[in-house]
C-alpha positions as CSV (number, residue, x, y, z in Angstrom):
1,X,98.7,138.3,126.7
2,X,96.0,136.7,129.1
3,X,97.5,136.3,132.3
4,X,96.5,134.6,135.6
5,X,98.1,133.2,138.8
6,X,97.0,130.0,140.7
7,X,97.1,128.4,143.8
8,X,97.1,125.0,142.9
9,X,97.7,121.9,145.7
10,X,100.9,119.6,145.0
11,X,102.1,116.6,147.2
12,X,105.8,117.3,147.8
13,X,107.9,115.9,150.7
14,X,104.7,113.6,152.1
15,X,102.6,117.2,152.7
16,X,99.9,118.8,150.6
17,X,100.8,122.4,150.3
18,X,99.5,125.1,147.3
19,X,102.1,126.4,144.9
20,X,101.7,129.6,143.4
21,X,101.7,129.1,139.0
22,X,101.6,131.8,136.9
23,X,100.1,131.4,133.8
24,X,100.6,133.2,130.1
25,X,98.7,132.0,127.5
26,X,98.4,132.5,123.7
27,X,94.9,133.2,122.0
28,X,92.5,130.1,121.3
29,X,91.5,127.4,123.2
30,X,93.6,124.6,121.2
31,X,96.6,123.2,123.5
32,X,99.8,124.9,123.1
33,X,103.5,124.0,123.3
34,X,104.2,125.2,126.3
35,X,107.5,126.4,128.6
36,X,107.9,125.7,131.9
37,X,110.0,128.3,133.3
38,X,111.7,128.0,136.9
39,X,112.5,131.0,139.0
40,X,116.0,132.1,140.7
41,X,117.1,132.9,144.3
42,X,116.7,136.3,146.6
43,X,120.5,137.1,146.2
44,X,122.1,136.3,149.5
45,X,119.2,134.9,151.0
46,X,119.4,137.1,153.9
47,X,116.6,139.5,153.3
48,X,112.9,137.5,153.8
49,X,111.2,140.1,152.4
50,X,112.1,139.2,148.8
51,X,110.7,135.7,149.5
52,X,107.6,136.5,149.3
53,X,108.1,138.7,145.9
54,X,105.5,137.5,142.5
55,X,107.5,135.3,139.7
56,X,107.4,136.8,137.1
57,X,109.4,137.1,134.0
58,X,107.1,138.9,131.6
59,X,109.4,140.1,128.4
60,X,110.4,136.4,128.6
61,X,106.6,135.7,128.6
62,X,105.9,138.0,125.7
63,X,108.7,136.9,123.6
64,X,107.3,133.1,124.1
65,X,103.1,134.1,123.6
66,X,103.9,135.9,120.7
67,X,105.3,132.7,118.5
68,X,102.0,130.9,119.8
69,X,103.5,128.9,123.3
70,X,101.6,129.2,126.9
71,X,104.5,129.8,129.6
72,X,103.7,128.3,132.5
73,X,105.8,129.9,136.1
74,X,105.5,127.8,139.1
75,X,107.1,129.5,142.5
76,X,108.6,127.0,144.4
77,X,107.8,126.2,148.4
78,X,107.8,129.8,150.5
79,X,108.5,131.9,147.4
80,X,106.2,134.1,145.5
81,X,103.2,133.1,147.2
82,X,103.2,129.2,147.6
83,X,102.6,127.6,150.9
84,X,105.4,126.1,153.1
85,X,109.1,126.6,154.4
86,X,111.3,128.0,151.7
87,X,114.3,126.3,152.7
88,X,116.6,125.9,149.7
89,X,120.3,125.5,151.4
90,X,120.6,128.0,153.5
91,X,123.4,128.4,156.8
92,X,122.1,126.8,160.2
93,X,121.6,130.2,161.2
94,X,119.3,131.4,158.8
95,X,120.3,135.1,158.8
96,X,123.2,134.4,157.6
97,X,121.7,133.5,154.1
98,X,122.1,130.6,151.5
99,X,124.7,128.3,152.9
100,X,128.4,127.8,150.3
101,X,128.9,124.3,152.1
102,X,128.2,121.6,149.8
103,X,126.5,119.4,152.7
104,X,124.0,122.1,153.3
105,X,123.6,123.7,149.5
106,X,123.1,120.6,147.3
107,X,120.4,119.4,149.7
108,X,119.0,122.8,149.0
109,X,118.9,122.3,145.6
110,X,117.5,118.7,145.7
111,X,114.7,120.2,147.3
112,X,114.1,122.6,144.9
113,X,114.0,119.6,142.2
114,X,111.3,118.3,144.1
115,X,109.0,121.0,143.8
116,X,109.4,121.1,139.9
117,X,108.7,117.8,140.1
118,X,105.6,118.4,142.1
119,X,104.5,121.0,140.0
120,X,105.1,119.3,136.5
121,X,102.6,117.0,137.7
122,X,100.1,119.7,138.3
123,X,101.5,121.5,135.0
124,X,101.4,118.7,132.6
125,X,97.5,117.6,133.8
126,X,96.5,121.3,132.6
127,X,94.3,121.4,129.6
128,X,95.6,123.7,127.8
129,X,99.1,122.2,128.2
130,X,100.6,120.4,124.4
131,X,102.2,117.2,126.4
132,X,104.1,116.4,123.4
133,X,106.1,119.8,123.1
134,X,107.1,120.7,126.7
135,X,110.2,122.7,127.3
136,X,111.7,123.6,130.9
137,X,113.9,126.5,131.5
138,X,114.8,128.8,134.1
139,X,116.6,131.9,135.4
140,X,119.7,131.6,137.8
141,X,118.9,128.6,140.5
142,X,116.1,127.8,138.1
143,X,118.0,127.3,135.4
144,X,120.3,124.8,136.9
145,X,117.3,123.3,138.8
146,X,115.7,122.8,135.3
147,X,119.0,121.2,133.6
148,X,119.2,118.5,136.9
149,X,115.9,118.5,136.9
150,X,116.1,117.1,132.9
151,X,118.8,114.5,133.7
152,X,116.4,113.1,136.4
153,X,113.0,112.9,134.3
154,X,113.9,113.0,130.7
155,X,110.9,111.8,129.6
156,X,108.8,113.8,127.7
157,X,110.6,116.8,127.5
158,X,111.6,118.6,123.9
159,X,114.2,120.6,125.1
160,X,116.2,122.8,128.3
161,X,116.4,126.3,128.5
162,X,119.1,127.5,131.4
163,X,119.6,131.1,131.6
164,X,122.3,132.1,133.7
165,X,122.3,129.3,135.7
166,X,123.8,128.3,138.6
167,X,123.2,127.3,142.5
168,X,126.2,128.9,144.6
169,X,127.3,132.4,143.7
170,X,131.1,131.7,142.1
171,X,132.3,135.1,143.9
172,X,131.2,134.2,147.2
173,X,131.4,130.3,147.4
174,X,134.6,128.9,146.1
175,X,133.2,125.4,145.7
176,X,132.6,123.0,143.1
177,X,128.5,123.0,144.1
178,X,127.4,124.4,140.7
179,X,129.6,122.0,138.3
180,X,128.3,119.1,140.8
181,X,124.5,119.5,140.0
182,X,124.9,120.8,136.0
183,X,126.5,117.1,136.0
184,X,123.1,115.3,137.6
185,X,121.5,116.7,133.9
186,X,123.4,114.8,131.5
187,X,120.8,112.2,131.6
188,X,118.9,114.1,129.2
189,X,120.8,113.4,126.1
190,X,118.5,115.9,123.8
191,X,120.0,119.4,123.1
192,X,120.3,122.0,125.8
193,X,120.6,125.6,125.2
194,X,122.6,127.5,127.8
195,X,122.4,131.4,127.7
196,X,125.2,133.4,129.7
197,X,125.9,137.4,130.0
198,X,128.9,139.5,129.9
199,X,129.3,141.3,133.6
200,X,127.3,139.0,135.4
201,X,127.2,139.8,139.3
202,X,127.4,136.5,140.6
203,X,128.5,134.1,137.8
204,X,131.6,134.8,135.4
205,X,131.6,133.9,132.0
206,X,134.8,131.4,132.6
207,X,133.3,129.8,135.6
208,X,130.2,129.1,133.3
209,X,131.9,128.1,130.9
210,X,133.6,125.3,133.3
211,X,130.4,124.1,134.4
212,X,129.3,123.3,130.5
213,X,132.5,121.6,130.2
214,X,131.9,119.6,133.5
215,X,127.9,118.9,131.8
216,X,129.3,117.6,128.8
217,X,132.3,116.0,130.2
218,X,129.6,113.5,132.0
219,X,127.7,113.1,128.7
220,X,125.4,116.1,128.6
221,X,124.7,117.9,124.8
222,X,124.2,121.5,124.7
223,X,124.7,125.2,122.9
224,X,127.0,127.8,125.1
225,X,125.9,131.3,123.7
226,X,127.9,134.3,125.6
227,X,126.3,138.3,125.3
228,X,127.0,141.4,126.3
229,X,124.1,143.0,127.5
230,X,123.0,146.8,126.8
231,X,124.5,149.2,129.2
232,X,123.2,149.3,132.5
233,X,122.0,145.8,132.7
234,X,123.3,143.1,134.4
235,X,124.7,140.1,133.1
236,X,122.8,138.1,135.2
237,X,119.4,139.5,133.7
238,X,119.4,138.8,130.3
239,X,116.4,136.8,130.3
240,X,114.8,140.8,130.6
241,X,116.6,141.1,126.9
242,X,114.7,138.7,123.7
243,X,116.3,141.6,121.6
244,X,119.6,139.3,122.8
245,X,119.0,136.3,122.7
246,X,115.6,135.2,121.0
247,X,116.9,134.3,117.8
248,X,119.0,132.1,119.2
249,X,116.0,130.7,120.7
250,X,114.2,130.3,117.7
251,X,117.1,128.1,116.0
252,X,116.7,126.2,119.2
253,X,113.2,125.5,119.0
254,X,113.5,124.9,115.1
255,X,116.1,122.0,115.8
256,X,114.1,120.2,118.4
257,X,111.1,120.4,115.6
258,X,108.8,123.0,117.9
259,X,107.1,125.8,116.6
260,X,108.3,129.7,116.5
261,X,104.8,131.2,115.1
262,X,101.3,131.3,116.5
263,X,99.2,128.2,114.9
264,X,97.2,128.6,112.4
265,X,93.7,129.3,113.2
């Protein structure tokens, strides 16, 4: 796979700032269908030194080359490289990590929709970018980013990938933070495909399952596909697994009329 990361400039919030974008692409220089895949969180948000770590989500990235799409990683504001204050909900006393109030957590999350935002602009403009079969998807906070995200700016997207997502870790925060955004993406009334593990550290499968319920309850369409991951792995890493879930993936793609093989040369 050709690889490469970018700083690129984005307008978000009224200030210029450069976001960190890590690019896979297939062989050839014709545009390719391409996903746009949206990182997670740091956990409890009490450690800085993971803020800084590189996105990347490279079996994800291989599985996706492979069948002929570019996947395109963007790190959000003060993550993985980018420029400026990665501030995405946490407690008034930062130490004390990501905030469980809904008052301080869903502005969080808003922000973090506005730096996808910002970066689809940046994403869409490249040339190597198919504008007419984009997909968005993420891991954990990315993936419910990228569902809200969807239900905000429907336009021009083929389809939602949310892999174990969710905002507020259900163990920790007893609040109804996560079912509140997955309802802000029911504006997007294609197909979504939600992708959930067995043993999961911070999600269960039943309070997952509620938050699809709450999705299509306000209108949203999707696919809720449950695995058990291989022993020793974590429910909430299954987007380290294709062996799991990429043929459900495939179907996906099939049904929104995308590709699931490299173009012909």
């Amino acid at each position: 796979m050709a690889q490469e990361t970018h700083l690129v400039p984005v307008v978000v919030d009224g200030e210029t700032v450069r976001l960190a974008i890590r690019v896979y692409r297939p062989p050839g220089e014709r545009a390719a269908p391409t996903l746009v895949f949206n990182h997670g969180s740091t956990g409890t948000g009490r450690d800085p030194g993971r803020f800084a770590r590189p996105i990347d989500f490279p079996e994800l990235a291989a599985a996706f080359v492979k069948r002929g799409w570019a996947v395109v990683m963007p790190a959000r504001r003060g993550r993985g490289g980018s420029e400026g204050l990665y501030d995405e909900g946490f407690e008034g006393d930062r130490a004390l990590g990501y905030a469980c109030e809904p008052a301080l957590a869903i502005p969080g999350a808003e922000r973090g929709v506005r730096d996808i935002n910002a970066a689809m602009r940046v994403i869409l403009a490249m040339p190597f970018v198919d504008r007419g079969r984009v997909v968005i998807g993420g891991q954990s906070r990315g993936g419910i980013l990228s569902v809200a995200y969807a239900g905000e700016h429907p336009e021009g997207l083929r389809g939602v990938i949310n892999f174990v997502g969710g905002w507020s870790g259900a163990y920790r925060c007893p609040t109804d933070v996560n079912a509140t955004l997955f309802r802000r993406g029911a504006g997007y009334r294609g197909e979504t495909l939600w992708l959930y593990g067995e043993g999961d550290a911070f999600y269960t499968l039943a309070h997952s399952r509620r938050n699809f319920t709450a999705f299509q309850t306000a209108g949203g369409a999707g696919t809720f596909l449950e695995y058990m991951p291989p022993a020793g792995v974590d429910g909430h890493q299954i987007v380290s697994q294709p062996v799991l879930w990429a043929p459900a993936v495939e179907a996906y793609l099939r049904r929104q009329g995308l590709p699931t093989g490299p173009a012909a040369p």
